[in-house]
C-alpha positions as a Markdown table, in Angstrom:
| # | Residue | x | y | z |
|---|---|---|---|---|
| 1 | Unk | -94.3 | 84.5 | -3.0 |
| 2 | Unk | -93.1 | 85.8 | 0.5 |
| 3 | Unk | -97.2 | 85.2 | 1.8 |
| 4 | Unk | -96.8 | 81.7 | 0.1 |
| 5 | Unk | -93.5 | 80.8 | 1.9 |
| 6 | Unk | -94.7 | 82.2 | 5.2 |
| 7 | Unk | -97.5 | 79.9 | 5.3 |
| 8 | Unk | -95.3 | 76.7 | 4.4 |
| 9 | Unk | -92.8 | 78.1 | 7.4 |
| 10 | Unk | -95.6 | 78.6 | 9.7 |
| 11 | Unk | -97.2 | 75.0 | 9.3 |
| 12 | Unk | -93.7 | 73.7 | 10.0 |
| 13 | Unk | -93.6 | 75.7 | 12.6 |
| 14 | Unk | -96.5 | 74.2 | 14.1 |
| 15 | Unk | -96.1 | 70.7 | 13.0 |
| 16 | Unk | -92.5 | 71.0 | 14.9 |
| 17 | Unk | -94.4 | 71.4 | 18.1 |
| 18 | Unk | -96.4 | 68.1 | 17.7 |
| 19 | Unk | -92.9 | 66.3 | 16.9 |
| 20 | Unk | -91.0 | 67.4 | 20.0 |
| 21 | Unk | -93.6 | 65.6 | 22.0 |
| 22 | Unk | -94.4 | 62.6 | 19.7 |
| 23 | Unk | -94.0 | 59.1 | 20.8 |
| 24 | Unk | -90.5 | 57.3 | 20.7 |
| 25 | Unk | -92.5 | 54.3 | 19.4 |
| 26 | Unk | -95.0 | 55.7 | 17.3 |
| 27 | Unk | -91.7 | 57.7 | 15.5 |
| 28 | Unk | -90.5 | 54.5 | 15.0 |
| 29 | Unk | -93.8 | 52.2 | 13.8 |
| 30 | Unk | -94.2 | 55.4 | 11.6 |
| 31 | Unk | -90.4 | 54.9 | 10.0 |
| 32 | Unk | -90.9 | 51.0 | 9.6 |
| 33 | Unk | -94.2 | 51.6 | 8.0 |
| 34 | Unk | -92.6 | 53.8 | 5.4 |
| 35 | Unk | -90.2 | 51.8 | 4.5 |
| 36 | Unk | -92.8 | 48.9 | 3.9 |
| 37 | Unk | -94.3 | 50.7 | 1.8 |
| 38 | Unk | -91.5 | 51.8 | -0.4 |
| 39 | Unk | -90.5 | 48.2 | -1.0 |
| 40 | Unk | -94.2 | 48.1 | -1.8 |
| 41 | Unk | -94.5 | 51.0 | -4.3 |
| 42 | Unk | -91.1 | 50.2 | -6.4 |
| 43 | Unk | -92.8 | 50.0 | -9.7 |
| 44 | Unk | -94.3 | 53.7 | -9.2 |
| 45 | Unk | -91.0 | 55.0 | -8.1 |
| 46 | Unk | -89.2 | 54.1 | -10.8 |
| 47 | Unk | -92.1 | 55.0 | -13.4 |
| 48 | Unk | -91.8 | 58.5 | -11.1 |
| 49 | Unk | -88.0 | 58.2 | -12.2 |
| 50 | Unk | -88.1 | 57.2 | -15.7 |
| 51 | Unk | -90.1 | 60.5 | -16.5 |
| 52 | Unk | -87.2 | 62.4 | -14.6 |
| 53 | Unk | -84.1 | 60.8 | -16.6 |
| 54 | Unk | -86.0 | 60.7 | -19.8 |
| 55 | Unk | -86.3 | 64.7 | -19.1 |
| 56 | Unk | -82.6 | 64.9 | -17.8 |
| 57 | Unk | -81.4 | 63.1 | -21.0 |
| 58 | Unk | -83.3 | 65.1 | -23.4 |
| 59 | Unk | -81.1 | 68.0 | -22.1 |
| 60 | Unk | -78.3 | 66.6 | -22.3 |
| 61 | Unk | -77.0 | 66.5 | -18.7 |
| 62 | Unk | -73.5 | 65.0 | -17.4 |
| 63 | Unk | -73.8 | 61.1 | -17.3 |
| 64 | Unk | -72.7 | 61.9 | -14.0 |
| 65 | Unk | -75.7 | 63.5 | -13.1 |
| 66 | Unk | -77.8 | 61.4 | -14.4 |
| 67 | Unk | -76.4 | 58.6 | -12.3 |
| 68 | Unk | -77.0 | 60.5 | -9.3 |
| 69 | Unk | -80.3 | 60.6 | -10.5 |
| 70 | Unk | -81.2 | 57.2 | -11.2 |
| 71 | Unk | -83.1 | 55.2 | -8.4 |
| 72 | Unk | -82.1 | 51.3 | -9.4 |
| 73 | Unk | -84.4 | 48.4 | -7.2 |
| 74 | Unk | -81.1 | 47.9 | -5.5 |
| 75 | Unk | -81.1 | 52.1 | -4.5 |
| 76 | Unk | -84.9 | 52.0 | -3.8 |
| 77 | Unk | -83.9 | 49.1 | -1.7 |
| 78 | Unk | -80.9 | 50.7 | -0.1 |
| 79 | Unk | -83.7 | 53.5 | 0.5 |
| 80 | Unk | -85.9 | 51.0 | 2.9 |
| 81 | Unk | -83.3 | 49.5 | 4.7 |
| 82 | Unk | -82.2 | 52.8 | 5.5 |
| 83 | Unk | -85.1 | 54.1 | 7.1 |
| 84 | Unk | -85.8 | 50.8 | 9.1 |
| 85 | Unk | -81.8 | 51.5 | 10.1 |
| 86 | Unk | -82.9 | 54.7 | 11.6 |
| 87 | Unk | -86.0 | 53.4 | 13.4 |
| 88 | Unk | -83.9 | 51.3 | 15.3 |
| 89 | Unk | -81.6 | 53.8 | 16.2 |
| 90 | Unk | -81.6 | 54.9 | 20.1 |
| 91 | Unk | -84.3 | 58.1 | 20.7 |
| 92 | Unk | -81.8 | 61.3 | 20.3 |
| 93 | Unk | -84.4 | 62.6 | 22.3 |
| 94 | Unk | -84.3 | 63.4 | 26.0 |
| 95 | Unk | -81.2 | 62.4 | 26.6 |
| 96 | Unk | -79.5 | 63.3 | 30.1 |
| 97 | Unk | -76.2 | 64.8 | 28.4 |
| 98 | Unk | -74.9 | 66.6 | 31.5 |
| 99 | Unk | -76.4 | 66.2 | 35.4 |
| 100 | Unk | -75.3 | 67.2 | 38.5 |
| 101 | Unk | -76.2 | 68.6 | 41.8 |
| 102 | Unk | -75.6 | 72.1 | 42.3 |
| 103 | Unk | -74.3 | 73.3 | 46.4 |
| 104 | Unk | -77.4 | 75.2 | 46.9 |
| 105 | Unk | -78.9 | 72.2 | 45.9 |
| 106 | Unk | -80.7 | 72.8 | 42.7 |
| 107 | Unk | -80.7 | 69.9 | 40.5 |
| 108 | Unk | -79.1 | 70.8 | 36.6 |
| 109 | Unk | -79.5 | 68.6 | 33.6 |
| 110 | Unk | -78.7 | 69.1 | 30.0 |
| 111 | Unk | -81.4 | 67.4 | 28.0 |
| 112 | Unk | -81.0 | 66.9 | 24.3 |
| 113 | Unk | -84.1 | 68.4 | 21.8 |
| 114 | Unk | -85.1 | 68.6 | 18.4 |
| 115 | Unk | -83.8 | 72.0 | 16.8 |
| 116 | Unk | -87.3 | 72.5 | 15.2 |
| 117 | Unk | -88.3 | 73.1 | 12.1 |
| 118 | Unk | -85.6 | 72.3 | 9.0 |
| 119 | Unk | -85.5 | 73.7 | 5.8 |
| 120 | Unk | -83.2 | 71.1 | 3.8 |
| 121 | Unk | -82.3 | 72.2 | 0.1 |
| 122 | Unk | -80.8 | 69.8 | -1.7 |
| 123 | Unk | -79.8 | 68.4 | -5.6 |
| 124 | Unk | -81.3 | 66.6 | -8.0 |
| 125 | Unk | -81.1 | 62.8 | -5.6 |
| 126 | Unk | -84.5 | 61.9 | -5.2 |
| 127 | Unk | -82.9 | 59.5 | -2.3 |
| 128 | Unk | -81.9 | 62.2 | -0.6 |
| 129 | Unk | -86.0 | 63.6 | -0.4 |
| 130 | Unk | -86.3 | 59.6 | 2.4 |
| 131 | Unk | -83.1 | 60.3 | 3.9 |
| 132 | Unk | -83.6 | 63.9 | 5.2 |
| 133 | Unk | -87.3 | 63.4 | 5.9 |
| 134 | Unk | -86.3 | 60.1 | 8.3 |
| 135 | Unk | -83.6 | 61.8 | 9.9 |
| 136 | Unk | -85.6 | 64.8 | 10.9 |
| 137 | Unk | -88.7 | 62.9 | 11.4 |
| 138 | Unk | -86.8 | 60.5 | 13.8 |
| 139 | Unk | -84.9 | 63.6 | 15.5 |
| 140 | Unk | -88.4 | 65.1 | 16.2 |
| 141 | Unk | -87.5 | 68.0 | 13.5 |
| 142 | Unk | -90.5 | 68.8 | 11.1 |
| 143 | Unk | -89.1 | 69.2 | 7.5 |
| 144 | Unk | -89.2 | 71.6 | 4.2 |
| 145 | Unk | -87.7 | 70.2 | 1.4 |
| 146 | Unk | -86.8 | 71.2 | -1.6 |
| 147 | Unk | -85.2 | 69.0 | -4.0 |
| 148 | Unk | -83.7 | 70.0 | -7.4 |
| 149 | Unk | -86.5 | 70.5 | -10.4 |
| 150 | Unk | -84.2 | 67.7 | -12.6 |
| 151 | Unk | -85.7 | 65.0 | -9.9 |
| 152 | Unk | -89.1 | 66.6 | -9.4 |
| 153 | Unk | -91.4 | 63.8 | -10.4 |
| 154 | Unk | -89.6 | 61.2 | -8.1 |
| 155 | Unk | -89.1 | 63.5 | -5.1 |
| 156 | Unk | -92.5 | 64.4 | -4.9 |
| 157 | Unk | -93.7 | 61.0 | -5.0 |
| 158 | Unk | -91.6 | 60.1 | -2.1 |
| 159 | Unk | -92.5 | 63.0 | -0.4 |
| 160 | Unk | -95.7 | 62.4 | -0.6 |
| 161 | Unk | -95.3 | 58.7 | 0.0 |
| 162 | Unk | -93.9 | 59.6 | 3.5 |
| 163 | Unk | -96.7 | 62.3 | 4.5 |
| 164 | Unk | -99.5 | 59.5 | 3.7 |
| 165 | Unk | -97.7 | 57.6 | 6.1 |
| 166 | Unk | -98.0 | 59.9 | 8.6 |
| 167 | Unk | -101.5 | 60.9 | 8.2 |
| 168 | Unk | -102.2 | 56.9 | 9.0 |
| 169 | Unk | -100.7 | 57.1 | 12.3 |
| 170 | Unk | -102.2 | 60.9 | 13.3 |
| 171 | Unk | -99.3 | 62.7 | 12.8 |
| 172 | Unk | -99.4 | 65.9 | 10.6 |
| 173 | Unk | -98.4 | 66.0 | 7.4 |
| 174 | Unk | -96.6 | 69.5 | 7.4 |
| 175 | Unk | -94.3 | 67.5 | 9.0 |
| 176 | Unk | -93.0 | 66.7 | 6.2 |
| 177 | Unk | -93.5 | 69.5 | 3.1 |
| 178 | Unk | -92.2 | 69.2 | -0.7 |
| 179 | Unk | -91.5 | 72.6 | -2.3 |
| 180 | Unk | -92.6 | 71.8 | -5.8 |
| 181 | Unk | -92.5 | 75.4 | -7.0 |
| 182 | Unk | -89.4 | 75.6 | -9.2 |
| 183 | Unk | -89.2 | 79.4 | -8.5 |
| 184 | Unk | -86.5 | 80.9 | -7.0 |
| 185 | Unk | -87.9 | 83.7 | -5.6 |
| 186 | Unk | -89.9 | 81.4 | -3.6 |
| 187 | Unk | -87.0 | 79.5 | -2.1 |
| 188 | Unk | -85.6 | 83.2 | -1.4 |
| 189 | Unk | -88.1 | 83.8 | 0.6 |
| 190 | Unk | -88.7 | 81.1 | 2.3 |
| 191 | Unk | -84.7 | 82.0 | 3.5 |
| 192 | Unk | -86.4 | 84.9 | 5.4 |
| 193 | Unk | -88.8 | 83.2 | 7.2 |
| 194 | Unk | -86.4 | 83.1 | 10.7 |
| 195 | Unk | -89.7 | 83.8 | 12.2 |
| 196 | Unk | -90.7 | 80.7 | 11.9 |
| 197 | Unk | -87.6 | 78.3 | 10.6 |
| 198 | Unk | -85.1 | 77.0 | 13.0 |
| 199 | Unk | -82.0 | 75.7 | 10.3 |
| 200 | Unk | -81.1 | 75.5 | 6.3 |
| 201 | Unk | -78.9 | 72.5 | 5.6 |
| 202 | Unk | -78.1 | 72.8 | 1.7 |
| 203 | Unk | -76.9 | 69.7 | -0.2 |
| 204 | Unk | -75.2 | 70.5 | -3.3 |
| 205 | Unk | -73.2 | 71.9 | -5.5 |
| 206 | Unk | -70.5 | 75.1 | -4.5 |
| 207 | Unk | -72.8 | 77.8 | -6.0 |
| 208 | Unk | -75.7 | 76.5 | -4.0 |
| 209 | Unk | -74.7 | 77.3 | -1.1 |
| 210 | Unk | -73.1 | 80.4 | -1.2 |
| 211 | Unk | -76.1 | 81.4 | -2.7 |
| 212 | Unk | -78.2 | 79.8 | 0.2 |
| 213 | Unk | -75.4 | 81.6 | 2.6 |
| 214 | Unk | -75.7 | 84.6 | 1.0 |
| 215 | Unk | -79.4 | 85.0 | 0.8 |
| 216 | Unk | -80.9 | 82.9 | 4.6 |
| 217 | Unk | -81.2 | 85.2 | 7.6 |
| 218 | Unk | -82.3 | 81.7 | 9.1 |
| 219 | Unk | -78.8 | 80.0 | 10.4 |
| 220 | Unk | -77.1 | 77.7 | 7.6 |
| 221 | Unk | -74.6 | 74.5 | 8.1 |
| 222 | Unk | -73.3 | 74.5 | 5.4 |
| 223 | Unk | -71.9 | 71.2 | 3.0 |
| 224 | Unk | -69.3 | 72.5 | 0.6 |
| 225 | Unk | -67.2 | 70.8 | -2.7 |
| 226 | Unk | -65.7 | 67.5 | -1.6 |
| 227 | Unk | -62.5 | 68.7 | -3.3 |
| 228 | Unk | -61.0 | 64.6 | -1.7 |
| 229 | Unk | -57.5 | 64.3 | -1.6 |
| 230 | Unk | -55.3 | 61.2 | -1.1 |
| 231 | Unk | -51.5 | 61.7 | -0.2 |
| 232 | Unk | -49.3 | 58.3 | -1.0 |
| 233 | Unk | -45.9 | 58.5 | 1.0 |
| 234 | Unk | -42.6 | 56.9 | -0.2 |
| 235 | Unk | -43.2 | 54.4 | 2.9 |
| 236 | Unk | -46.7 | 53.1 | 1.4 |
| 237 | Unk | -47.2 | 49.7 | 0.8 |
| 238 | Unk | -47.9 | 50.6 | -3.5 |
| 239 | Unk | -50.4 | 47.7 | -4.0 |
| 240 | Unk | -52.3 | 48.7 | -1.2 |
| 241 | Unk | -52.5 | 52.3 | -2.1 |
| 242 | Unk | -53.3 | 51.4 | -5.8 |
| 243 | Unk | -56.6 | 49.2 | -3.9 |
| 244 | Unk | -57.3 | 52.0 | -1.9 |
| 245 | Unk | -56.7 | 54.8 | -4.8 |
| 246 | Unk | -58.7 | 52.4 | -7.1 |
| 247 | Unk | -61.9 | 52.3 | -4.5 |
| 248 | Unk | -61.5 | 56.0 | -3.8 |
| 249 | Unk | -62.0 | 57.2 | -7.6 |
| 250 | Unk | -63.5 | 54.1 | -9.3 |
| 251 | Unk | -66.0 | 52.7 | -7.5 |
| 252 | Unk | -68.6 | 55.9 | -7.7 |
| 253 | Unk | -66.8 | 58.7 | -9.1 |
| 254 | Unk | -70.1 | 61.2 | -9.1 |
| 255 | Unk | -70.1 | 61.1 | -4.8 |
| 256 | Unk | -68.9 | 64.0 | -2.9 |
| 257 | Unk | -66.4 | 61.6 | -0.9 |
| 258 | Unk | -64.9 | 60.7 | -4.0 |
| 259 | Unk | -61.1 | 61.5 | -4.4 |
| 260 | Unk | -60.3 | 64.2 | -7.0 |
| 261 | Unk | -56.8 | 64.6 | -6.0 |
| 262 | Unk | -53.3 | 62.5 | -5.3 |
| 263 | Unk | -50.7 | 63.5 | -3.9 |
| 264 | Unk | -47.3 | 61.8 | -4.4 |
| 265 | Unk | -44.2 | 61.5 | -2.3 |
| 266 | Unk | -41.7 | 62.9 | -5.0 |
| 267 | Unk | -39.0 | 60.1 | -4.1 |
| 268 | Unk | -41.5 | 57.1 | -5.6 |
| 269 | Unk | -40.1 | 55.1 | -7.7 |
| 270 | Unk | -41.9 | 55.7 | -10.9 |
| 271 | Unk | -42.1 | 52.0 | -11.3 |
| 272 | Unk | -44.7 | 52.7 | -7.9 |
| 273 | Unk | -45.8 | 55.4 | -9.3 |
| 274 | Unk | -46.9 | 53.3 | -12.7 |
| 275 | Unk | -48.7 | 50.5 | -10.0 |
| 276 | Unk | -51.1 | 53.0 | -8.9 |
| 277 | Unk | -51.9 | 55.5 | -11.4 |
| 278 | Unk | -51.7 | 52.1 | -13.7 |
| 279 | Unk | -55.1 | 51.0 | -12.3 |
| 280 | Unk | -56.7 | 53.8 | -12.7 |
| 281 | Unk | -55.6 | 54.6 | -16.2 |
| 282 | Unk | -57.2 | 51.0 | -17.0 |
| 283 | Unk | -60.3 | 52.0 | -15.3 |
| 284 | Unk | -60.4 | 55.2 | -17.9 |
| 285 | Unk | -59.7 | 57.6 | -15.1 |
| 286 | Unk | -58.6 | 61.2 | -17.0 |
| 287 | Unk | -55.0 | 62.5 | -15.3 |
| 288 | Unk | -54.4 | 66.2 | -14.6 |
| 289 | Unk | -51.1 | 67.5 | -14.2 |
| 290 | Unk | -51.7 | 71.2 | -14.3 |
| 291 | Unk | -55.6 | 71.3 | -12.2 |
| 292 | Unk | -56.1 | 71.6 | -8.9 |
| 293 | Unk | -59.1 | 72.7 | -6.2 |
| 294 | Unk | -61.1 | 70.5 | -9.1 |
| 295 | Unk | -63.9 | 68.6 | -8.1 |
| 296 | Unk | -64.4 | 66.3 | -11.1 |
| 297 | Unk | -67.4 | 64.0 | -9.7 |
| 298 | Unk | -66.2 | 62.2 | -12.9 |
| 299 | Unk | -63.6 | 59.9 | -14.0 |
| 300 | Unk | -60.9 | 62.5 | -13.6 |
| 301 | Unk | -58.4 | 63.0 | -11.0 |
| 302 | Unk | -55.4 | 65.7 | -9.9 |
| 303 | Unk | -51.6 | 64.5 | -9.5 |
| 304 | Unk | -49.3 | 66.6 | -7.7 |
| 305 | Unk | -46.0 | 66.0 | -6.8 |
| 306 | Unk | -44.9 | 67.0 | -2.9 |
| 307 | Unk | -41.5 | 66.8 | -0.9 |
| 308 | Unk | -43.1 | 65.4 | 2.2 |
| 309 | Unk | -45.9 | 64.8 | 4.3 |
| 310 | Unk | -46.0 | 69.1 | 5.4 |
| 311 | Unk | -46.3 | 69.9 | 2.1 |
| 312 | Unk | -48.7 | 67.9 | 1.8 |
| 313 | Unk | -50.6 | 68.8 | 4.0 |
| 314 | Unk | -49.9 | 72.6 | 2.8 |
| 315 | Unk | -51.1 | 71.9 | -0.4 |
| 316 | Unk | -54.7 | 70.1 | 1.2 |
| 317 | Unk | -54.9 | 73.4 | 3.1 |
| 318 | Unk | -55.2 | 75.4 | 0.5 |
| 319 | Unk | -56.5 | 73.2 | -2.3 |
| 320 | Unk | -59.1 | 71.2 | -0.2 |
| 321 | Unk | -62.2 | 71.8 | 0.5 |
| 322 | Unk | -61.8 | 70.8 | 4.6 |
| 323 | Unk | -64.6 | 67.2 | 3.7 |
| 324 | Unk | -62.7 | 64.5 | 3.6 |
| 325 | Unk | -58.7 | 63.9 | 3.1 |
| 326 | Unk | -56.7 | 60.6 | 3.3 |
| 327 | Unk | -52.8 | 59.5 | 3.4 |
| 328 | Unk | -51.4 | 56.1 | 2.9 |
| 329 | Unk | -48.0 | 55.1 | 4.8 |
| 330 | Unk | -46.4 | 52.7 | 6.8 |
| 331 | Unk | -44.6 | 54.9 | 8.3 |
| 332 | Unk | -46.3 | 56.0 | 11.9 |
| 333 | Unk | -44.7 | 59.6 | 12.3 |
| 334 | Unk | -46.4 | 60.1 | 9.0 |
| 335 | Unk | -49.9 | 59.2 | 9.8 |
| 336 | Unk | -49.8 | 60.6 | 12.9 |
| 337 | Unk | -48.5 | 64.1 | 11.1 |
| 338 | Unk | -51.0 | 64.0 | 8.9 |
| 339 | Unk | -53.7 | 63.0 | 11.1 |
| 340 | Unk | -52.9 | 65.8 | 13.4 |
| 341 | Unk | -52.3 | 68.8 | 10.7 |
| 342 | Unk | -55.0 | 68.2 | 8.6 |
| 343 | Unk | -58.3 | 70.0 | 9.4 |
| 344 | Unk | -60.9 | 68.4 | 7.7 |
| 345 | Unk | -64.1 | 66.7 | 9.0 |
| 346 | Unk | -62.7 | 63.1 | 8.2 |
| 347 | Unk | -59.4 | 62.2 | 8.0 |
| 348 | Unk | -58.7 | 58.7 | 7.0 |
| 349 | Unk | -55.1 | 56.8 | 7.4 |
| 350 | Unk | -54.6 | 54.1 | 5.0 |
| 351 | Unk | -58.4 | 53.8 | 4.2 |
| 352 | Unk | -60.6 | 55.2 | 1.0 |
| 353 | Unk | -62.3 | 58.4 | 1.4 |
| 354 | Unk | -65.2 | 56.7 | -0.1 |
| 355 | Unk | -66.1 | 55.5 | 3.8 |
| 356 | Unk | -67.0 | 59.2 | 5.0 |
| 357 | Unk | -70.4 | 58.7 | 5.2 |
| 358 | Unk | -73.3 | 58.0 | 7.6 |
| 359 | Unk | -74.0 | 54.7 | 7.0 |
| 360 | Unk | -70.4 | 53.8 | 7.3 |
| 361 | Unk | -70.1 | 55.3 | 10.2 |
| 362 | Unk | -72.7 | 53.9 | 12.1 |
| 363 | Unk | -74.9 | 57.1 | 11.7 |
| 364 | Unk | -77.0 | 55.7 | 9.3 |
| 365 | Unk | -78.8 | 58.1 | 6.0 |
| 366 | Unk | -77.6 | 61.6 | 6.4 |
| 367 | Unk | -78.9 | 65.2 | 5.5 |
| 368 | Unk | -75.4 | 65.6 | 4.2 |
| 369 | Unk | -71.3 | 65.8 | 5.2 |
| 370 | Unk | -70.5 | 69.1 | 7.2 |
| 371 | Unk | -67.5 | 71.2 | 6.1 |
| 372 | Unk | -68.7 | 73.6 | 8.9 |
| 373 | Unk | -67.1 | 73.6 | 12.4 |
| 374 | Unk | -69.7 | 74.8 | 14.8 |
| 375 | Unk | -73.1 | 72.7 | 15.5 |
| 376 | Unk | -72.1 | 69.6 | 13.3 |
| 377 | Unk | -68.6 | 68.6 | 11.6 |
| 378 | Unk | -68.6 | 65.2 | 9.1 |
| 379 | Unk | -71.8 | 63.2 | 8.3 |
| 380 | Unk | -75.2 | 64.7 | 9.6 |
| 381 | Unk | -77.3 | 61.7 | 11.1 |
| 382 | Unk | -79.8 | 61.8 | 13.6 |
| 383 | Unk | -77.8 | 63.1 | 16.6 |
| 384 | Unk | -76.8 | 66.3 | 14.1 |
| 385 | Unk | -80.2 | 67.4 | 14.0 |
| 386 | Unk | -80.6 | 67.8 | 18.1 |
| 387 | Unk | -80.0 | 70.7 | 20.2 |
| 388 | Unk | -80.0 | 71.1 | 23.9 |
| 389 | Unk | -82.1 | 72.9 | 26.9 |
| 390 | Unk | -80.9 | 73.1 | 30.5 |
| 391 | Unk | -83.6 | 72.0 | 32.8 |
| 392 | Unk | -83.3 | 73.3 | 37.2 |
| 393 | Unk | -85.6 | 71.5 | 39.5 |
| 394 | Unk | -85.0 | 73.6 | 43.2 |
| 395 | Unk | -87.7 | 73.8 | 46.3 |
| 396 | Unk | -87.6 | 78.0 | 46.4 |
| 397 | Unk | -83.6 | 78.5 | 46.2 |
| 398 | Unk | -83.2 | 82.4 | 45.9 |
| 399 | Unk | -80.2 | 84.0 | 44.2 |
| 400 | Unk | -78.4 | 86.0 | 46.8 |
């Protein structure tokens, strides 16, 4: 295995340094192009699909798993419009992020780069194979991935959808490599191949990626449990929160930016109390009085009970998992507490969690939602997978 995973790191290796020097244009014909010809291949997706949820259900996995799994027309669609989102993004590339004019006159400039080559791990969301081969491809950043073995059939297809692509428009097809091998002692060594990778992003679940962590000696950002929380203070408007509460749990309980947990002011009325928690109990949503930390990705939710806005935020500190945390209130010294205390990489005031994502943002697809704090914090689009060189133009300047 560790000759077979040296060789897969050493073509992206090599493919990387065709894509640091490829084209703004062509990366972008090559992105519009692929997306045609998903819209154009939508029956052989989903037959690709079918086989995988006909496999998931024969063993019985969560419904919630198999929803993550499912690629509807409107998700294949949702697939094409996002790559032709990130076509017409700006070039990350060779971007004058810093410039000035040194006194002994050499000129400084901080450019912006592809890291290199990527090895993205990730769960059993075949949509996830188009998002993190686009993002990469567009960054200039050739690609390993290696999707869960529940969503094999469909991620292969796609991967391989995107690599024909390339091949019409002279590009190499290591760019972009799907790990097909189920083993996991190939995927451990492909975590030693800092030779030749530059970067392991893992998408998943919290065992994942402390395994990932534990194993790479390539360097790892890292996207752990979106353990979502939602504080409601006694100054909330109650029918707004219960929209916002409603949109946060209800509207796709199996995504990461999904709440899992509400907090309450303990001085609501439990006639306010009853409007929120109402509309979820309607919508079939599970109450938990005694869990917390939890990160249902179901129709389940925490409820706590807190003196204030400090506690919390307190209780997020230690309960959360630092992804994505929301308060509603009218009042401003609240918000602005909250905003201000609570270290996560989104922090929304009176709005759902559900909106920490790329697309939402403007980003576009992402290769996932940081917890991490150095490189990249929040949703991972295009500008994420970039790095930096300092380039010195001088006529003979000598050190002294």
């Amino acid at each position: 295995m560790e000759k077979i995973a040296r060789q897969i790191a050493e073509r992206a290796r090599i493919a990387s340094l065709g894509l640091r020097v490829l084209g703004t244009e062509t990366r972008n014909e090559a992105l519009r192009e692929v997306a045609k010809q998903i819209r154009a291949r939508v029956v052989e997706i989903q037959a690709k699909n079918d086989l995988d949820i006909a496999t998931a259900k024969e063993a019985n996995l969560k419904d919630s798993f198999i929803d993550r799994l499912t690629l509807t027309p409107k998700r294949i669609e949702e697939m094409a419009a996002g790559v032709e989102e990130i076509a017409e993004f700006g070039d990350p590339l060779g971007k004058i992020l810093e410039h000035r004019i040194l006194k002994n006159g050499i000129d400084i400039s901080r450019v912006s780069v592809p890291l290199g080559a990527i090895l993205f791990i990730y769960e059993s969301r075949p949509n996830v194979t188009i998002d993190g081969a686009a993002l990469c491809f567009k960054s200039g950043n050739s690609v390993v991935l290696r999707g869960g073995k529940e969503s094999l059939h469909s991620s292969e297809f796609l991967a391989e959808l995107f690599g024909e692509v390339l091949a019409k428009f002279g590009i190499s097809k290591d760019s972009v490599q799907y790990i097909n091998n189920p083993n996991r002692e190939l995927l451990s060594q492909l975590l030693k191949q800092n030779k030749y990778l530059d970067l392991v992003i893992p998408r998943g679940g919290e065992g994942l990626i402390r395994a990932v962590t534990e194993q790479s000696s390539i360097p790892v950002i890292k996207h752990f449990n979106g353990i979502c929380h939602i504080y409601v203070d006694k100054s909330a408007n109650f029918e707004k929160a219960a929209k916002i509460i409603y949109n946060a749990k209800v509207q796709r309980p199996s995504a990461c930016n999904s709440v899992e947990t509400l907090l309450f002011h303990k001085d609501i009325s439990k006639e306010n109390i009853e409007v929120v928690l109402g509309v979820l109990k309607n919508a079939g949503v599970e109450l938990h009085f005694d869990k917390f930390g939890v990160e249902y990705l179901d129709l389940q939710i925490s409820v706590c009970f807190v003196s204030d806005v400090k506690e919390a935020c307190e209780h997020i500190e230690k309960n959360g998992s630092h992804h994505t945390d929301a308060v509603i209130a009218e009042n401003v010294s609240v918000l602005n507490f909250f905003a201000n205390n609570v270290d996560s990489s989104s922090v929304m005031l009176n709005v759902s969690t559900r909106f920490a994502d790329g697309g939402q943002y403007g980003l576009g697809a992402e290769v996932g939602i940081s917890t991490d704090k150095l490189h990249a914090r929040g949703p991972m689009g295009v500008e994420s997978l970039c790095s930096y060189k300092w380039i010195l133009k001088g006529n003979g300047q000598e050190r002294v």
